[in-house]
N, C-alpha and C positions, 0 to 999 in steps of 0.2 A: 607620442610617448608620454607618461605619466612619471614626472619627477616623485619618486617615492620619497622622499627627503622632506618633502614639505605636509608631510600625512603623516599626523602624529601616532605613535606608539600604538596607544589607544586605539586608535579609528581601525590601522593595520589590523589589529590582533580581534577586533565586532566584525571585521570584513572578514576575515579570515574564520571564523566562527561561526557567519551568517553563510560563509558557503559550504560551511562542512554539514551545519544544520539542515539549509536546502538541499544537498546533495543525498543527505539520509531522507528529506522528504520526497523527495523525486522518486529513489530506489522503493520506498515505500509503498509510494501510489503504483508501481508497477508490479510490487508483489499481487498488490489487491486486487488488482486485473487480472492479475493471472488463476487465484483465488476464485474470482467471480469467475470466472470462464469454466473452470475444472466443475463450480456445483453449479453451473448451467449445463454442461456436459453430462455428470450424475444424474441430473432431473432428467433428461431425455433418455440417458440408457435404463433409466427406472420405468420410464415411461415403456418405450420398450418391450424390456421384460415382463414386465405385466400385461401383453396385448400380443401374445406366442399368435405365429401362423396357424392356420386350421383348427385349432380348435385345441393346442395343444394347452398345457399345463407353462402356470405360469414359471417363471424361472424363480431362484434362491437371488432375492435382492440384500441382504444382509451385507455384504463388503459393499455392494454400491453406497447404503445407507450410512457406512463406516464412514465413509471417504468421503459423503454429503457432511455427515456430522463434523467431519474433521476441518474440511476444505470453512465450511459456518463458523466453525469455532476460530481459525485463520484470520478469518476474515473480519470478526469483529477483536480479535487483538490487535490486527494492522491497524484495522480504522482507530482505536485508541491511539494506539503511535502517531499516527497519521493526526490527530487532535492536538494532541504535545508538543509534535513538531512545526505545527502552524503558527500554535502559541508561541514556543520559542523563537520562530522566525520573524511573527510580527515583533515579538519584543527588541529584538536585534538590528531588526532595519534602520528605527529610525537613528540607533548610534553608530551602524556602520555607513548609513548616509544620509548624514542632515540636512534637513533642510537649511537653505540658507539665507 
């Protein structure tokens, strides 16, 4: 058990900060997987669509392309987040655990 008494103020409230920060990092990088996944998904039903059985006509890809543009556009605002929140995290570490 970790006598909290002996953990100043301070250290408490960088610890407490550094896990709220990783916690937003963590939720982040799994938005982005999931991002990544949906325009890996688009690319293949575009794919698809464009390659009809028999000879037929190809399909209307325009919502696919929507939901590609959308899903890209997602994906590089997470990874922004995702930059911020690294930075933030390395800054925090070494005052929520110093070296000794």
């Amino acid at each position: 058990m970790i006598d909290l008494s002996t953990l100043s103020q301070e250290m408490l409230i960088a610890r407490g900060s550094y896990a709220t920060v990783r916690s937003a990092h963590e939720d982040s990088k799994k938005q982005l997987q999931i991002h990544c996944g949906q325009l890996g998904s688009v690319a293949a039903q575009v794919l698809r669509a464009m390659q009809p059985d028999n000879d037929g006509e190809p399909a209307d890809i325009d919502g696919l392309l929507a939901a590609g543009h959308n899903a890209l556009n997602l994906m590089e605002m997470i990874s922004m987040q995702i930059q911020s929140l690294a930075a933030q995290r390395a800054e925090l570490k070494p005052i929520a655990w110093p070296r000794k």
